[in-house]
C-alpha positions in Angstrom: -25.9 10.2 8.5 -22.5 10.8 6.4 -21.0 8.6 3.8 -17.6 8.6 3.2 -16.7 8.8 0.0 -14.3 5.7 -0.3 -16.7 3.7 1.8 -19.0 4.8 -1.0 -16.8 3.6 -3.8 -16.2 -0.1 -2.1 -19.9 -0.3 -1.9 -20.5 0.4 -5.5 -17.8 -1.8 -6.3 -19.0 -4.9 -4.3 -22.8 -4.9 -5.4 -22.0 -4.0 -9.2 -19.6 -7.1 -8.5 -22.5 -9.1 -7.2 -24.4 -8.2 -9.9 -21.7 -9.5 -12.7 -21.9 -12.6 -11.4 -25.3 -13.0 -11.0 -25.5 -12.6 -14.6 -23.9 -15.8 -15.9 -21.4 -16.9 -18.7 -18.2 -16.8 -17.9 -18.1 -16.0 -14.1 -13.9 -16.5 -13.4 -13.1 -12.7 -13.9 -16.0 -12.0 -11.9 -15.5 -13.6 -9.6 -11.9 -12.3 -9.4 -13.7 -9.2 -8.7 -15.7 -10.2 -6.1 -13.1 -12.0 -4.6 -10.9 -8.1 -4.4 -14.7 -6.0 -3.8 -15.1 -8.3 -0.6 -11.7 -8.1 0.7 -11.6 -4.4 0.7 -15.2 -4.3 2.0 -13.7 -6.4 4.7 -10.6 -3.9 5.2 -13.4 -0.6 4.7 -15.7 -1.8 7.5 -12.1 -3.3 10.0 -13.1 -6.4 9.9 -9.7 -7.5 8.7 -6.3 -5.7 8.8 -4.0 -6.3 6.0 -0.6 -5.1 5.7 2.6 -5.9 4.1 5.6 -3.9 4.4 7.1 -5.0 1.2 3.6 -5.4 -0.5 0.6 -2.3 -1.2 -2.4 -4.0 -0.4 -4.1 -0.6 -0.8 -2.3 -0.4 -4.6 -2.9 -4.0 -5.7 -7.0 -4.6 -4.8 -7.7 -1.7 -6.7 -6.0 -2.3 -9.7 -7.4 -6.3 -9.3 -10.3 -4.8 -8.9 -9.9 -1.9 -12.0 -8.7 -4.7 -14.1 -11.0 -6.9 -14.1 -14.0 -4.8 -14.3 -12.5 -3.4 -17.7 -12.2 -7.6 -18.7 -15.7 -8.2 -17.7 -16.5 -4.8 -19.9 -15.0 -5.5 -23.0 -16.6 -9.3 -22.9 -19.8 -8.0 -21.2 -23.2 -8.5 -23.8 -26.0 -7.1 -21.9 -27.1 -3.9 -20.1 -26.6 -4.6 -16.7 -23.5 -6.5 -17.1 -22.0 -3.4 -18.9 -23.3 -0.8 -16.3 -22.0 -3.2 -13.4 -18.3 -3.5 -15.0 -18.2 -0.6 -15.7 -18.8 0.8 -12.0 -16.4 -1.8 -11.2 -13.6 -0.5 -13.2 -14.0 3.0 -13.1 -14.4 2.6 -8.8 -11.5 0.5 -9.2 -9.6 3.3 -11.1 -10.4 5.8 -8.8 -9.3 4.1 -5.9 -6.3 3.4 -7.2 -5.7 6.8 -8.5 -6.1 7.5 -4.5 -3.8 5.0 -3.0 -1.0 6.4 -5.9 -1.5 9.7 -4.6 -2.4 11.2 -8.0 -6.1 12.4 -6.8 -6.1 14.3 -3.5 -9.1 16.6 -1.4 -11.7 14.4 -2.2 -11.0 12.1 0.6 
């Protein structure tokens, strides 16, 4: 059994996700993030199709999703909040490092 890397990354993404909002306080950028880990779940696994000719989908969920793990980091208190946003944003970055063409072979 293989793993795809990018399937990978949207898996990390949508449990550390999970796992922010599990965690209570203020759960509106978290849930922003679920919201985006979901949807590309969704679009990983084709059980949704999204495109947009005017608009990258594959640009703007990742940097949702990069954004708002670096929110949830910065406000984030204890140690699972931190490690989840932080695998949120730094999955988040790399995917959107990938869908701007800036990292290549790895895929």
């Amino acid at each position: 059994m293989t793993i795809d890397f990018g399937t990978a990354l949207v898996v990390c993404a949508l449990i550390a996700s999970v796992i922010l909002v599990l965690q209570g306080g203020e759960r509106l950028i978290p849930l922003i993030a679920l919201v985006a880990c979901a949807i590309e779940a969704l679009i990983e696994f084709h059980v949704i199709r999204l495109s947009s000719p005017k608009i990258r989908i594959d640009a703007i969920l990742p940097a949702v999703i990069c954004v708002t793990g670096g929110i949830a980091w910065a406000r984030s208190t204890t140690k699972a909040a931190i490690t989840a946003a932080t695998v949120v944003a730094l999955a988040g970055l790399i995917q959107l490092l990938f869908a701007l063409g800036m990292l290549r072979g790895l895929r």
